[in-house]
BAVEX-180634 format. One record per residue (C-alpha): x, y, z; residue number from 1. Coordinates in Angstrom, 1 decimal. Layout:
% BAVEX-180634
<r><u>X</u><v>Y</v><w>Z</w><num>NUM</num></r>
...
//
This chain:
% BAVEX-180634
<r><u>-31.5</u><v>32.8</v><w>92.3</w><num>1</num></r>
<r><u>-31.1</u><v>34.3</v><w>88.9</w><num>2</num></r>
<r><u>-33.1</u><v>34.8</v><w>85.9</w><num>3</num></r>
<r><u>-29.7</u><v>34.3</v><w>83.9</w><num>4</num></r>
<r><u>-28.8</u><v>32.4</v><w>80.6</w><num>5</num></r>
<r><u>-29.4</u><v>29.2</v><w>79.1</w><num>6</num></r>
<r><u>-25.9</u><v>28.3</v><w>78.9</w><num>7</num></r>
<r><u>-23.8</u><v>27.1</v><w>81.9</w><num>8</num></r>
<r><u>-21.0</u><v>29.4</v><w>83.0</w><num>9</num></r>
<r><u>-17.1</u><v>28.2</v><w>83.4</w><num>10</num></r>
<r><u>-15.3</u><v>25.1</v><w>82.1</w><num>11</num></r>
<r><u>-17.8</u><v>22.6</v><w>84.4</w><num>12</num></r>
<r><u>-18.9</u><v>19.5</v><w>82.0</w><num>13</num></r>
<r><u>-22.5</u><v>20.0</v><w>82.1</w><num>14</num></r>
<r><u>-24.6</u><v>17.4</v><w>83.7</w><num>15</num></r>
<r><u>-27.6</u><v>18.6</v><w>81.0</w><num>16</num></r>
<r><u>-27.0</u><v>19.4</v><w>77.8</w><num>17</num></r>
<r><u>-29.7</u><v>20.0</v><w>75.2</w><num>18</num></r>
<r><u>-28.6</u><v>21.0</v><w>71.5</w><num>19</num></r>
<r><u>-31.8</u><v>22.2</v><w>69.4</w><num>20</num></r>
<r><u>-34.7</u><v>19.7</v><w>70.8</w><num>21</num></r>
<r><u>-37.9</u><v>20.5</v><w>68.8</w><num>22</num></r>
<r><u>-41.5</u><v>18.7</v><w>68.4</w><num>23</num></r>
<r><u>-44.3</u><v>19.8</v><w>66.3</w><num>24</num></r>
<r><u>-47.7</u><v>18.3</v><w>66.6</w><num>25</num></r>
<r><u>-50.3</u><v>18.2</v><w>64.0</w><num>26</num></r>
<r><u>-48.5</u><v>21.1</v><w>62.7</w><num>27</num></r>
<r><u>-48.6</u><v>23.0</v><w>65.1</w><num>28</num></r>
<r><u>-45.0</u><v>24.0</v><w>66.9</w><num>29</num></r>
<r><u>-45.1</u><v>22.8</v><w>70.5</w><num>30</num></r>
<r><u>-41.5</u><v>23.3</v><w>71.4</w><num>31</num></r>
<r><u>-39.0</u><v>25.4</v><w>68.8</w><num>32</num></r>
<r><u>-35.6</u><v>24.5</v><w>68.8</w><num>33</num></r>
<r><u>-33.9</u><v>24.8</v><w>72.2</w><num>34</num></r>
<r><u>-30.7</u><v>25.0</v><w>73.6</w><num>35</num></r>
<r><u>-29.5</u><v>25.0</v><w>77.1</w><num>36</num></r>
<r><u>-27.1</u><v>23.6</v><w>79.5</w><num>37</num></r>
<r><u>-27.8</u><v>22.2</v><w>83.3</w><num>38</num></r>
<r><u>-24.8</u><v>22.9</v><w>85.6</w><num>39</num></r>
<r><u>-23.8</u><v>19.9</v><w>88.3</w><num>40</num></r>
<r><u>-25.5</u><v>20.1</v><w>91.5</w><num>41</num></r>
<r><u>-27.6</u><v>22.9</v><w>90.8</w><num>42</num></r>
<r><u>-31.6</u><v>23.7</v><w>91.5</w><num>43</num></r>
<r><u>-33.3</u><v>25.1</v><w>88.2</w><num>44</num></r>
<r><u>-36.6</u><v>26.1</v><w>88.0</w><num>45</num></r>
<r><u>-38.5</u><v>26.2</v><w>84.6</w><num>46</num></r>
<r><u>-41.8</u><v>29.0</v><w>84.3</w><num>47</num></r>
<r><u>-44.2</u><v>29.3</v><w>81.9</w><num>48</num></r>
<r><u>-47.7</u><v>29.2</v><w>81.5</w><num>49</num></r>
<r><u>-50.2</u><v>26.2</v><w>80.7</w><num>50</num></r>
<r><u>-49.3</u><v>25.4</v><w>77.0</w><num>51</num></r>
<r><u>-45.7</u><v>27.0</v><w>76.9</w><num>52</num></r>
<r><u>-44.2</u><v>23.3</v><w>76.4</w><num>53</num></r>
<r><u>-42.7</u><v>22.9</v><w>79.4</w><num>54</num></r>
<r><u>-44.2</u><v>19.5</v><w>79.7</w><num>55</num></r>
<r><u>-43.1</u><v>18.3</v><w>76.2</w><num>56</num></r>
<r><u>-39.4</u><v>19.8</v><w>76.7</w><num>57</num></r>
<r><u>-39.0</u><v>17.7</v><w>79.3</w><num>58</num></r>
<r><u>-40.4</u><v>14.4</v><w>78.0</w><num>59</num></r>
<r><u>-38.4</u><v>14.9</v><w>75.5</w><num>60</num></r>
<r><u>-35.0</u><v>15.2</v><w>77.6</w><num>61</num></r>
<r><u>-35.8</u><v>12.0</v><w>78.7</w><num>62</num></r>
<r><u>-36.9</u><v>10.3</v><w>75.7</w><num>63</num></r>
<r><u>-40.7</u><v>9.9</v><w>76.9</w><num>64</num></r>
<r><u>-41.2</u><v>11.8</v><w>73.7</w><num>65</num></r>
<r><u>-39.4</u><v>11.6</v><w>70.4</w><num>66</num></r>
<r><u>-38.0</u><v>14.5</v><w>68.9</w><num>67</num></r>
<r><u>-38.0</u><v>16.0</v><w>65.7</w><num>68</num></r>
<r><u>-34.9</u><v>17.0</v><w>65.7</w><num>69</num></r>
<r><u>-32.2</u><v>17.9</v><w>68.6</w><num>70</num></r>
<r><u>-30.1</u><v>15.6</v><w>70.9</w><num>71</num></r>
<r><u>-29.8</u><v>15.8</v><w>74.4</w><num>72</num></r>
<r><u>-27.0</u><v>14.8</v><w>76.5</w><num>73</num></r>
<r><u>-27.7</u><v>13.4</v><w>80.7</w><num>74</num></r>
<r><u>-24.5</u><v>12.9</v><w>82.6</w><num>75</num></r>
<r><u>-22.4</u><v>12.0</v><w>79.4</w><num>76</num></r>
<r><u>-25.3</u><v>9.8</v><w>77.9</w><num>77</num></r>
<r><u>-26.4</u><v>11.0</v><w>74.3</w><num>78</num></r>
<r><u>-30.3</u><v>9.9</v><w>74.3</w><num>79</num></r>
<r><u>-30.2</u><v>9.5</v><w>70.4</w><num>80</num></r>
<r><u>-27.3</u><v>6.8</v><w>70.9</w><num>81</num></r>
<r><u>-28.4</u><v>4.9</v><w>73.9</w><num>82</num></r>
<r><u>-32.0</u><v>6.4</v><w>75.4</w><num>83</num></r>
<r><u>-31.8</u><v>3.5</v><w>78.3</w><num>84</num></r>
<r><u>-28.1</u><v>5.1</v><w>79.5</w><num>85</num></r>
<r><u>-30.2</u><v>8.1</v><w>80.0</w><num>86</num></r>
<r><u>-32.6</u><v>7.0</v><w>81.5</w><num>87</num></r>
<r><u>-30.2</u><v>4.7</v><w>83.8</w><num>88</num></r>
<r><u>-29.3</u><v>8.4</v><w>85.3</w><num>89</num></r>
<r><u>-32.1</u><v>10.2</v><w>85.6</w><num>90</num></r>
<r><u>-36.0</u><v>10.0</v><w>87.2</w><num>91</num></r>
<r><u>-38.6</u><v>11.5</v><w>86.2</w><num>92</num></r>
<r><u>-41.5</u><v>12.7</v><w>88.0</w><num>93</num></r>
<r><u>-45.1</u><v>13.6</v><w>86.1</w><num>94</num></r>
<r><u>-47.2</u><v>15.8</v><w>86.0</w><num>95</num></r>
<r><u>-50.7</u><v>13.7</v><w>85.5</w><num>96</num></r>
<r><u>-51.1</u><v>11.6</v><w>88.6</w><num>97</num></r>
<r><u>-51.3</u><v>8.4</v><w>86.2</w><num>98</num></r>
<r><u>-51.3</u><v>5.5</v><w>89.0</w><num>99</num></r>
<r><u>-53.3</u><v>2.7</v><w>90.2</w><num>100</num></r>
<r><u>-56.1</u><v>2.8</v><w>92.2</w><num>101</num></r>
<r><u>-56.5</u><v>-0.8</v><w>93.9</w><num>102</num></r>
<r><u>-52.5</u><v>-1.0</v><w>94.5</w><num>103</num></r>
<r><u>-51.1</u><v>0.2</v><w>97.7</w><num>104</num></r>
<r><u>-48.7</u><v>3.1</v><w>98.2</w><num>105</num></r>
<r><u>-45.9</u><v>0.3</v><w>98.4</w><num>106</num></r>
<r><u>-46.6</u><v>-1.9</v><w>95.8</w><num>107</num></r>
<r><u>-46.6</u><v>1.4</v><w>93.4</w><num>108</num></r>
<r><u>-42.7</u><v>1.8</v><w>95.0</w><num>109</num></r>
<r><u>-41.6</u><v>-1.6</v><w>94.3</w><num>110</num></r>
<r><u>-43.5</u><v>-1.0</v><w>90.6</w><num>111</num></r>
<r><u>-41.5</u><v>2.1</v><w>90.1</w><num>112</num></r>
<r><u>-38.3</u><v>1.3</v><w>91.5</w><num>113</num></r>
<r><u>-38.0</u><v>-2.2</v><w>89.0</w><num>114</num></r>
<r><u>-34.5</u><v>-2.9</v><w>87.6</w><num>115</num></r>
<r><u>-33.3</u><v>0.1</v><w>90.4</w><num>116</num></r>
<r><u>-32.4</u><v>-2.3</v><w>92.8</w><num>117</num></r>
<r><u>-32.9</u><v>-2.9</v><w>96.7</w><num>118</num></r>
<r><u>-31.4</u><v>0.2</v><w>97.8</w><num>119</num></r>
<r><u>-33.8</u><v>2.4</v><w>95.4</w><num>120</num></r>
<r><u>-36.5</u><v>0.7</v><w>96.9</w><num>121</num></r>
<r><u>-35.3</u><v>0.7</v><w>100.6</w><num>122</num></r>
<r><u>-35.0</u><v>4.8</v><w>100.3</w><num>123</num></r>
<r><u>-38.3</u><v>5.4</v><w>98.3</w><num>124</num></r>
<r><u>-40.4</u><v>3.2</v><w>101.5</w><num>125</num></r>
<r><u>-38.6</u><v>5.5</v><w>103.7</w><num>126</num></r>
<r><u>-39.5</u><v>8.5</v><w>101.9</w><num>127</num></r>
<r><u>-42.9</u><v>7.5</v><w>101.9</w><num>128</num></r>
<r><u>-42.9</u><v>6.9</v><w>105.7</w><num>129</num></r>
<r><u>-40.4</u><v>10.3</v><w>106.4</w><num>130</num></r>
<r><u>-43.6</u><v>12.0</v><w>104.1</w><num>131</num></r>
<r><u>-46.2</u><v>10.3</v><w>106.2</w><num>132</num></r>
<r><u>-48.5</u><v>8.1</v><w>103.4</w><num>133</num></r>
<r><u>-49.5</u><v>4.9</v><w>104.7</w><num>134</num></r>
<r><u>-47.5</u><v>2.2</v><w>102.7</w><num>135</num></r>
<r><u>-50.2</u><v>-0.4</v><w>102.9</w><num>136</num></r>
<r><u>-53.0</u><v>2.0</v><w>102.0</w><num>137</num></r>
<r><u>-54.7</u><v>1.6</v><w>98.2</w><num>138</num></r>
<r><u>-54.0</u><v>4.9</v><w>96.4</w><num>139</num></r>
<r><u>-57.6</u><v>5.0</v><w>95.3</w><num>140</num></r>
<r><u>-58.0</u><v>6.5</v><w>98.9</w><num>141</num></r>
<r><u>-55.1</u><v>8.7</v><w>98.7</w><num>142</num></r>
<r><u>-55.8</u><v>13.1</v><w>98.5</w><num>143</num></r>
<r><u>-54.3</u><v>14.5</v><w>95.2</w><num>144</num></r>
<r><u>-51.9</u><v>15.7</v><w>97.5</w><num>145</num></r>
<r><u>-50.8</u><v>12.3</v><w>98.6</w><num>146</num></r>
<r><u>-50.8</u><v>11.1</v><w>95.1</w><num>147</num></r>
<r><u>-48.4</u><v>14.1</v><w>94.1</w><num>148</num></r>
<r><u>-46.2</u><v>13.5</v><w>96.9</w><num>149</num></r>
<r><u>-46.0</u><v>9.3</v><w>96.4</w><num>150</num></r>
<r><u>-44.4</u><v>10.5</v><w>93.1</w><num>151</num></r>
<r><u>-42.3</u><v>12.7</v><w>94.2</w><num>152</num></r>
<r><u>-41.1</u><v>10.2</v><w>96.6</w><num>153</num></r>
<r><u>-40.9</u><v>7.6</v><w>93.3</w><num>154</num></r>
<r><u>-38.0</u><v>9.8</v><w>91.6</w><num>155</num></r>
<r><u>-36.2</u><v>11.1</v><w>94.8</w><num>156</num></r>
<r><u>-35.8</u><v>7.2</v><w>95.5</w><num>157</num></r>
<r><u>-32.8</u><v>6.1</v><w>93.2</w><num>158</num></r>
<r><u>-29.5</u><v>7.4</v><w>93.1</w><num>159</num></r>
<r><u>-28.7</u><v>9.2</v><w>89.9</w><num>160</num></r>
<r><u>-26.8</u><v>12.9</v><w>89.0</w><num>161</num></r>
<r><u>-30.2</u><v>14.0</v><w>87.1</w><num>162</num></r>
<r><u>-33.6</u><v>14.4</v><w>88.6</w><num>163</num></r>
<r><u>-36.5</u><v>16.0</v><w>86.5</w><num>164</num></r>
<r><u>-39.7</u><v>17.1</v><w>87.9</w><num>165</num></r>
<r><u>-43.3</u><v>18.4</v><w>85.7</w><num>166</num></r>
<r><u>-45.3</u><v>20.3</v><w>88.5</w><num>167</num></r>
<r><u>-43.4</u><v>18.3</v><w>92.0</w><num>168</num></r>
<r><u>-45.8</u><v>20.7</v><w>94.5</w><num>169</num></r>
<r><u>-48.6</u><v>20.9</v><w>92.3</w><num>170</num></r>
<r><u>-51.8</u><v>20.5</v><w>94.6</w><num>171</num></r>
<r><u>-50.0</u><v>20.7</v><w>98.3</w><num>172</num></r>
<r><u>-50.6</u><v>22.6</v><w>100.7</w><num>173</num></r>
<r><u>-48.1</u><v>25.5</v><w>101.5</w><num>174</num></r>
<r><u>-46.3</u><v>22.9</v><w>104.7</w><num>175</num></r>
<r><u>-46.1</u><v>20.1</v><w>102.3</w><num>176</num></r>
<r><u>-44.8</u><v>22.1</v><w>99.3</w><num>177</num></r>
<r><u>-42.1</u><v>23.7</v><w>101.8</w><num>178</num></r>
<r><u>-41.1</u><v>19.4</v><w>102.8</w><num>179</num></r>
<r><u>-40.9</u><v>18.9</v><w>99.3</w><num>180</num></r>
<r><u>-38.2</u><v>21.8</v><w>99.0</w><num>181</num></r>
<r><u>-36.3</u><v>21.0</v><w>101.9</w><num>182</num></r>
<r><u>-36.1</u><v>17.2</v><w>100.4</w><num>183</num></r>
<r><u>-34.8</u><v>19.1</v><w>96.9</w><num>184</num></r>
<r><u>-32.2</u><v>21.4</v><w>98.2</w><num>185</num></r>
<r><u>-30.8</u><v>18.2</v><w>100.3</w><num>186</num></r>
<r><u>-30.4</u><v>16.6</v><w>96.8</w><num>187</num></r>
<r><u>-28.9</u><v>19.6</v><w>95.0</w><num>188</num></r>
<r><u>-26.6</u><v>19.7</v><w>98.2</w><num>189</num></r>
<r><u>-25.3</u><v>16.1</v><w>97.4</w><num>190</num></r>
<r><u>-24.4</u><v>17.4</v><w>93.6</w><num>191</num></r>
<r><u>-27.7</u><v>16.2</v><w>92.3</w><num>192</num></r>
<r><u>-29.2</u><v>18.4</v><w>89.4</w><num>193</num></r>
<r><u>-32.8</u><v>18.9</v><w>89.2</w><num>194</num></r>
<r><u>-35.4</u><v>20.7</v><w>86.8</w><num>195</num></r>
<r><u>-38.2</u><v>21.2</v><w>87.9</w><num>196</num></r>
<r><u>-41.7</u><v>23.4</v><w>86.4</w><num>197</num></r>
<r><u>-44.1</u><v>24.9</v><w>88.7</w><num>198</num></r>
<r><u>-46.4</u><v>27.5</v><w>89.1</w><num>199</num></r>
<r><u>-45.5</u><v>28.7</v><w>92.7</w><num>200</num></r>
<r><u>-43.5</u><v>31.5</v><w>91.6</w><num>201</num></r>
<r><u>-42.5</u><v>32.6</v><w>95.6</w><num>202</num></r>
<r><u>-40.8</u><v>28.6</v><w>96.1</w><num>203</num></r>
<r><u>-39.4</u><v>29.1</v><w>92.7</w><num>204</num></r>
<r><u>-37.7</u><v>32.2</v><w>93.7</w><num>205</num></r>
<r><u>-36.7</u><v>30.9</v><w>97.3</w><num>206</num></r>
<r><u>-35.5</u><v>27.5</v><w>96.2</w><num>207</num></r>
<r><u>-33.8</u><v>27.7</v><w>92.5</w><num>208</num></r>
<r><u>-30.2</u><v>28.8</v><w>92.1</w><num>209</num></r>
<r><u>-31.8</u><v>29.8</v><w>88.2</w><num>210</num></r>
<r><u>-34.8</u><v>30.4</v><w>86.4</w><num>211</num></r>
<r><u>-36.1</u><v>29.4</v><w>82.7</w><num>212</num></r>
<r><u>-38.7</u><v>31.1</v><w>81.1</w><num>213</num></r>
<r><u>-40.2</u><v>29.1</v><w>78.0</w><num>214</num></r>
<r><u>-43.5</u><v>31.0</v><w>76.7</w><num>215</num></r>
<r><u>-44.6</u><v>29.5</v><w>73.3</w><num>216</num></r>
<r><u>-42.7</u><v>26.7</v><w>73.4</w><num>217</num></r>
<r><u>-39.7</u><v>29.1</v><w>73.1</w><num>218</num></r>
<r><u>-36.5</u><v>30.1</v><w>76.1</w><num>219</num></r>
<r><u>-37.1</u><v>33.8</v><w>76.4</w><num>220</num></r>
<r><u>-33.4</u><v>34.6</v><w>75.9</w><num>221</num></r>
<r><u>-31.0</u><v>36.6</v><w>78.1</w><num>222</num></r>
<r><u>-31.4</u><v>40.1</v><w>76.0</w><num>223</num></r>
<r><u>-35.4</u><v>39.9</v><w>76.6</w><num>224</num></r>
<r><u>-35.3</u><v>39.5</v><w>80.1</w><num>225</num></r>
<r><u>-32.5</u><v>42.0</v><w>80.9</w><num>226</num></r>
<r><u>-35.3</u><v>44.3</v><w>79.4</w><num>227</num></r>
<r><u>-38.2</u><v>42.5</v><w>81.3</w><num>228</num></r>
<r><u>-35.9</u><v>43.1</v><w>84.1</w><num>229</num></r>
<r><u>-35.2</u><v>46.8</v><w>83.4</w><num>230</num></r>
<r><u>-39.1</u><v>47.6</v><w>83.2</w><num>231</num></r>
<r><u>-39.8</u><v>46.0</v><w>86.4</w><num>232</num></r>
<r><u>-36.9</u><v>48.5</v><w>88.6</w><num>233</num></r>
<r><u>-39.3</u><v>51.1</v><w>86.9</w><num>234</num></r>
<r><u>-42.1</u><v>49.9</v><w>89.2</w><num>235</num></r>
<r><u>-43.6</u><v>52.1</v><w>92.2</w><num>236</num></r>
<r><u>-45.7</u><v>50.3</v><w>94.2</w><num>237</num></r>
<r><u>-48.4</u><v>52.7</v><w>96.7</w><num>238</num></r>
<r><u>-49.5</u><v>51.2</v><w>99.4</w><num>239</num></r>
<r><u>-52.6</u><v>53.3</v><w>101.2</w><num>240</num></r>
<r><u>-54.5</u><v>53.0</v><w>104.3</w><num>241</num></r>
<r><u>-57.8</u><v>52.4</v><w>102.4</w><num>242</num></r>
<r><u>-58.5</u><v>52.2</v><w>99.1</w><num>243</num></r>
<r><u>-58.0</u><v>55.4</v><w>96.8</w><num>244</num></r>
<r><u>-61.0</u><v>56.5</v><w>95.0</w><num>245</num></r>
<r><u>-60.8</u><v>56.1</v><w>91.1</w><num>246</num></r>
<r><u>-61.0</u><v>60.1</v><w>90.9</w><num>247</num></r>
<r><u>-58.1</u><v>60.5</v><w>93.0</w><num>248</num></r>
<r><u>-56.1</u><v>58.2</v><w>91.1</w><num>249</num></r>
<r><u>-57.1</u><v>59.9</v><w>87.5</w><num>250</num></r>
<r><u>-56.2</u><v>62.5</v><w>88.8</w><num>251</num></r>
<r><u>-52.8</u><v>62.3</v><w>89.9</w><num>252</num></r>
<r><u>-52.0</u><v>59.2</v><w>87.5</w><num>253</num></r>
<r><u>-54.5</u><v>60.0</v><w>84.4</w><num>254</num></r>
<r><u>-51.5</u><v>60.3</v><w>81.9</w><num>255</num></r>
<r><u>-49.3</u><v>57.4</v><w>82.9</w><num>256</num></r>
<r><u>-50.0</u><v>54.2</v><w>81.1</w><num>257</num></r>
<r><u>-49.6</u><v>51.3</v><w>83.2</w><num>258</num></r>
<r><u>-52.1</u><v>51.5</v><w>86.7</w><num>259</num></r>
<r><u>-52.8</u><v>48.7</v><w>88.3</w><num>260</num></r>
<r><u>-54.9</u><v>48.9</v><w>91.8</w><num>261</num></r>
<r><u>-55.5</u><v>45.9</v><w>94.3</w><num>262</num></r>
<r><u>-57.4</u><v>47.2</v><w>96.8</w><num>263</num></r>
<r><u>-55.0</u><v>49.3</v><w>98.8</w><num>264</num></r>
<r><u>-52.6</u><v>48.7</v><w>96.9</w><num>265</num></r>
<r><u>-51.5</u><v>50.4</v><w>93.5</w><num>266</num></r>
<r><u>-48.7</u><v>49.4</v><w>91.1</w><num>267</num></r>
<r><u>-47.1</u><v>52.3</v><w>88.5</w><num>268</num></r>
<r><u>-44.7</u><v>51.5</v><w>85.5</w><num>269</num></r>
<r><u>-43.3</u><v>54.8</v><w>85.8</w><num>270</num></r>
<r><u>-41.5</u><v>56.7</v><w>82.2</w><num>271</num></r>
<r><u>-38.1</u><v>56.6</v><w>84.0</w><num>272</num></r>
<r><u>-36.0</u><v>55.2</v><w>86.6</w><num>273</num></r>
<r><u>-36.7</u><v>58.5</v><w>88.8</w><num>274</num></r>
<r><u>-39.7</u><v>58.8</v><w>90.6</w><num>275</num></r>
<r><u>-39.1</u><v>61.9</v><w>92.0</w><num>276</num></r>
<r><u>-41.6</u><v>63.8</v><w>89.5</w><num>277</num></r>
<r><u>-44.9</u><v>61.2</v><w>90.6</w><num>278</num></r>
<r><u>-43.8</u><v>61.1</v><w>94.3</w><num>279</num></r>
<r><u>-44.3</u><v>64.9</v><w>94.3</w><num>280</num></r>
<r><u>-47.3</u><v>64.8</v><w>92.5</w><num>281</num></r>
<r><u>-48.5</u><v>62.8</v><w>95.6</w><num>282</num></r>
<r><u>-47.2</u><v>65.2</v><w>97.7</w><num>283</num></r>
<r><u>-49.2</u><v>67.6</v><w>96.2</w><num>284</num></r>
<r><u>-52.7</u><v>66.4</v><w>95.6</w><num>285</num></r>
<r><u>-55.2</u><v>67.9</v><w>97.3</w><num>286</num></r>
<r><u>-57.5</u><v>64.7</v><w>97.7</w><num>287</num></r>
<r><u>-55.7</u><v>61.8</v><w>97.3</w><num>288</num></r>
<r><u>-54.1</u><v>60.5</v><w>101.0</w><num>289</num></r>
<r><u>-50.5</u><v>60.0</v><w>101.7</w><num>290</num></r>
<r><u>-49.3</u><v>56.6</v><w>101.0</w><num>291</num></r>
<r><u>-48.4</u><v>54.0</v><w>104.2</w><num>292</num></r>
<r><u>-45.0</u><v>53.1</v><w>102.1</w><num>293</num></r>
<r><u>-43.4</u><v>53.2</v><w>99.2</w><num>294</num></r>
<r><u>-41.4</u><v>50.5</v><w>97.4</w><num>295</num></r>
<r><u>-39.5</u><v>51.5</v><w>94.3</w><num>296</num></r>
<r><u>-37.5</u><v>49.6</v><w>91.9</w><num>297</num></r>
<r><u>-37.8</u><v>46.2</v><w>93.4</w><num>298</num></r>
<r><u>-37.2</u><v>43.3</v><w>91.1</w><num>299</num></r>
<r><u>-39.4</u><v>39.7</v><w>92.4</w><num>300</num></r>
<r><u>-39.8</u><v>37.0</v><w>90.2</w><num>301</num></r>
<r><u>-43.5</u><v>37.8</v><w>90.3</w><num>302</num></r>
<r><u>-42.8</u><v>40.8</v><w>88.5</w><num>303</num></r>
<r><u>-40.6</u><v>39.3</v><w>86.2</w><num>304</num></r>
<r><u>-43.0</u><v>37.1</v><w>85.0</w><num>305</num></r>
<r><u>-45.7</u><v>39.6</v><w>84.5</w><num>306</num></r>
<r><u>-43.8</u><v>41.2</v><w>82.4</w><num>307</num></r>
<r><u>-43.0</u><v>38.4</v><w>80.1</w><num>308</num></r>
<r><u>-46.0</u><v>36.7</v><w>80.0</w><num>309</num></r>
<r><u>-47.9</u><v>39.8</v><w>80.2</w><num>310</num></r>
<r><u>-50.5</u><v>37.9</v><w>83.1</w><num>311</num></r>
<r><u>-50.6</u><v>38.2</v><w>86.9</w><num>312</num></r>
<r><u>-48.6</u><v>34.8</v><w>88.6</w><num>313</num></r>
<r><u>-50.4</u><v>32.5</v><w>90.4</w><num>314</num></r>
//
């Protein structure tokens, strides 16, 4: 997995290409003008928080919603020239769980898979069996969980190059988000792309072969997180047998900027890339205890995101 750019590398045709999609509402910018590129067969993940646009970028890709100005491009079909070529090669999975309560799991299948044909619809009732949700079941019965999962099912179901997914683990449990993954990587493994948003930032950095970060309807380019990135391997992270009293830690840490304690744990943005001078500062307090163990430097896509957003990752 890597942060990296927006573009894809090498002379591969892209299977995604988006060229300066924007939408404004009421005003009010929701995604600026965007560029990037989606590489064949390749997992990406796309971060941001509530309101970064992620969910209009995406609608937008597909022609769900119109945009301002920008074209985009899904396995050599322009969406301003022919939007239902597009849509022939891609599915799309929400993120609202907008279906009907008194319909069963498999008429909702047989709804979604319309104009897909018999084999789109043969593979989505087996997903829906191979996931465990009663076919015959009215979804007005079905957890949030099952809901989520019946459309994931939905756009896993036809066979097209481009799949794109708004929140596809949203609400499941940690065993049910880990099925969903292991049902994503098998597509990526057959040459299918997928984008996908989501807020589990450890599946996100297990599963994707990329990340996108879009915070105010904006990409955070390359050259901002390199330096995201070259904050974070400033990062010492303390972990004690107990927690350290507040004194202890003014005392040894008063003049450094960025503390941050959880419990037993502490986390330091130190002034440089050697943390020789606070690791004998340690050493030497009279009060405070010696740490259990020390990490230093260690980049996660946790910290990554911290540092862009500037919040703690849920």
């Amino acid at each position: 997995m890597s942060p990296g750019p927006t573009s894809n590398p090498g002379d591969v045709r892209p299977a995604v290409a988006v060229r300066g999609l924007t939408r404004s509402f009421g005003g009010h910018i929701a995604v600026h003008p965007t560029d990037l590129e989606l590489a064949p067969g390749t997992l990406t993940g796309l971060l941001g928080p509530n309101g970064a646009g992620k969910s209009t970028l995406m609608r937008m890709m597909i022609g769900l919603v119109p945009p301002d100005a920008g074209s985009c491009t899904v396995a050599g079909a322009e969406l301003r020239g022919d939007g239902t070529a597009v849509r022939r090669r891609v599915t799309y999975a929400p993120g609202e769980l907008a279906l009907y309560g008194e319909l069963t799991a498999r008429r909702h299948m047989a709804w979604f898979q319309r104009g897909r044909g018999r084999d789109a619809l043969a593979r989505g009732l087996e997903l829906l069996r191979r996931l465990g949700l009663p076919l015959d079941r009215r979804v007005g019965a079905f957890s949030h969980g099952m809901k989520r999962l019946l459309l994931v099912a939905a756009a896993l179901a036809p066979d097209v190059p481009v799949r794109i997914l708004d929140e596809p683990t949203e609400g499941l449990d940690p065993s049910r988000r880990g099925e969903v993954l292991d049902l994503l990587r098998g597509e990526v493994a057959r040459g299918t792309t997928i984008l996908l948003s989501s807020h589990h930032l450890g599946e996100v950095e297990e599963g994707c072969d990329r990340v996108l970060f879009l915070r105010e309807g904006a990409l955070v380019d390359t050259d901002a997180a390199d330096a995201a990135r070259r904050r974070v391997r400033r990062a010492l992270r303390l972990r004690f047998a107990g927690e350290p009293s507040p004194a202890d830690l003014e005392e040894v840490f008063g003049n450094l900027a960025k503390v941050r304690v959880e419990g037993s744990l502490v986390h330091l943005l130190l002034p440089s890339e050697d943390p020789r001078p606070v690791l004998e500062r340690i050493a030497n307090a009279p009060t405070l205890p010696m740490p259990t163990s020390v990490r230093f430097g260690e980049l996660s896509l946790t910290d990554l995101y911290g540092e862009i957003y500037g919040t703690e990752a849920v």
